[in-house]
C-alpha positions in Angstrom: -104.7 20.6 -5.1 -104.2 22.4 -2.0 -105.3 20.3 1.0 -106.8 21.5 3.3 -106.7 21.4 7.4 -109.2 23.6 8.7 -111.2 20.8 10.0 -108.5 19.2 12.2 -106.8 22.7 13.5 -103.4 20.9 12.8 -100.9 23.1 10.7 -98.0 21.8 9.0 -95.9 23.7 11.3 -97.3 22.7 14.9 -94.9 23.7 17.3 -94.9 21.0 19.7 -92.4 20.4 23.1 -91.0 21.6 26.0 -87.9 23.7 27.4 -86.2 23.5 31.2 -84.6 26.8 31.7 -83.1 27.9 35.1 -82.9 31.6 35.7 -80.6 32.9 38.8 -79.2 36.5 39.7 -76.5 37.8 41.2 -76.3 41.6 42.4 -75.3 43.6 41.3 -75.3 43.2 37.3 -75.3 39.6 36.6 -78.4 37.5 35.4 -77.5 34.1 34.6 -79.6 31.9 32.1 -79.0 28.1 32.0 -80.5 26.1 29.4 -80.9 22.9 30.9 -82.9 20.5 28.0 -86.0 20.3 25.4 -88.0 17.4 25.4 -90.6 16.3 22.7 -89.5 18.6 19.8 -91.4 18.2 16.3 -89.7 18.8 13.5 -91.1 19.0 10.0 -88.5 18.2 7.5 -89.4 14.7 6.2 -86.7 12.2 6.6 -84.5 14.2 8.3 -83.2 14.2 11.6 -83.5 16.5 14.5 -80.5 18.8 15.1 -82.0 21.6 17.6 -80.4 24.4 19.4 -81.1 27.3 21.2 -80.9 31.0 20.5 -81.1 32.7 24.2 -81.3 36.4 24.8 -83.1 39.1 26.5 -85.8 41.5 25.5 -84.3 44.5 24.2 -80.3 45.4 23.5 -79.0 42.4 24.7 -76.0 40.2 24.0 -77.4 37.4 21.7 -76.0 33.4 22.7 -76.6 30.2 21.2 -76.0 26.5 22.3 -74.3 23.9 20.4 -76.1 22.0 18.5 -76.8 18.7 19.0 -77.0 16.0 16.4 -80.1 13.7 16.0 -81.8 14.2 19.1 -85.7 15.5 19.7 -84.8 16.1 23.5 -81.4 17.3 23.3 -79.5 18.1 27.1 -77.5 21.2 26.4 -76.7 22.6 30.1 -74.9 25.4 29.1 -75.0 28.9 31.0 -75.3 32.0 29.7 -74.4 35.4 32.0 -76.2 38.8 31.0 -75.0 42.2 32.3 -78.2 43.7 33.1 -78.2 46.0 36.3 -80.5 45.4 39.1 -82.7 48.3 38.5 -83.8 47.1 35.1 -84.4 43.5 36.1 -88.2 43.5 36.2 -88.3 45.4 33.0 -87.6 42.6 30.3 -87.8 39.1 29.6 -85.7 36.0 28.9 -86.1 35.1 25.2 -85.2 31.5 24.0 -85.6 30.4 20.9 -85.0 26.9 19.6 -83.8 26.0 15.6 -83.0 23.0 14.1 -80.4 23.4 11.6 -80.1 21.4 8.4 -76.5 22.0 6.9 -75.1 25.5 6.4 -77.8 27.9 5.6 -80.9 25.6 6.4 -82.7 26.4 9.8 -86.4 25.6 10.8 -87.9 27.5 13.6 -89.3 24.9 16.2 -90.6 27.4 18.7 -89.4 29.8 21.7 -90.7 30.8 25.0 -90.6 33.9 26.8 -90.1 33.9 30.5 -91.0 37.6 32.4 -89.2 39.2 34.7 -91.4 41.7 36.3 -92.5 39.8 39.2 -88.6 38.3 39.8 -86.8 39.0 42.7 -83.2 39.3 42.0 -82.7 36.7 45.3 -85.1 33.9 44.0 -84.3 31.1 41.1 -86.6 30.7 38.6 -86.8 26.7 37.4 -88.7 25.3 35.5 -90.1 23.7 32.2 -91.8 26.1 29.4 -93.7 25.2 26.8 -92.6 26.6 23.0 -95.1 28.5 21.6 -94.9 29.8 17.5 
């Protein structure tokens, strides 16, 4: 029988936790995106640990980076720095696009959520830092 979970609003695939990402700039062409931690990651294979890491590009024809993964861990530190050439001019016109997995041998991967954070109020001279919530 098919269960259902109308009543509690609770899917089988709630995406739960939280990402610190730190965002800086330098002119003219280099946008630097370092992705600090998660914290509180749920993951829905039963009985099986936690491996996340992070897919982390930018809206549009970007270069495409990932973390390394790390084993058994629901609030994995990564710190690792990823550098974008992306011209001043087009800075406010796309987004930073991070997407965690959690990967489960060769060709297994669950999606555990991403977050999106905007450029079009950034000024190429501030730092963006903070913690993001993933969304589905």
């Amino acid at each position: 029988g098919v269960v259902s979970t109308q009543s509690t609003g609770i899917k089988d695939t709630e995406i739960a936790g939280t990402v610190h990402v730190r965002v800086s700039y330098t002119v003219p062409n280099s946008l630097f995106v370092n992705i600090k931690q998660a914290g509180d990651i749920v993951t829905h294979f039963k009985n099986k640990c936690c491996n996340p890491y992070a897919v982390v590009t930018l809206l549009g024809d970007y270069e495409v980076f990932k973390t390394q993964v790390v084993t058994d861990n629901q609030s994995p530190i990564w710190n690792e720095t990823f550098e974008f050439a992306l011209p001043l001019k087009f800075l406010q016109t796309t987004a930073v696009l991070v997407v965690l997995y959690n990967k489960h041998g060769e060709n297994q991967e669950e999606f555990l959520g991403e977050i999106h954070v905007s450029l079009a109020e950034y000024k190429h001279f501030k730092v963006i830092d903070g913690w993001y919530n993933l969304e589905d």
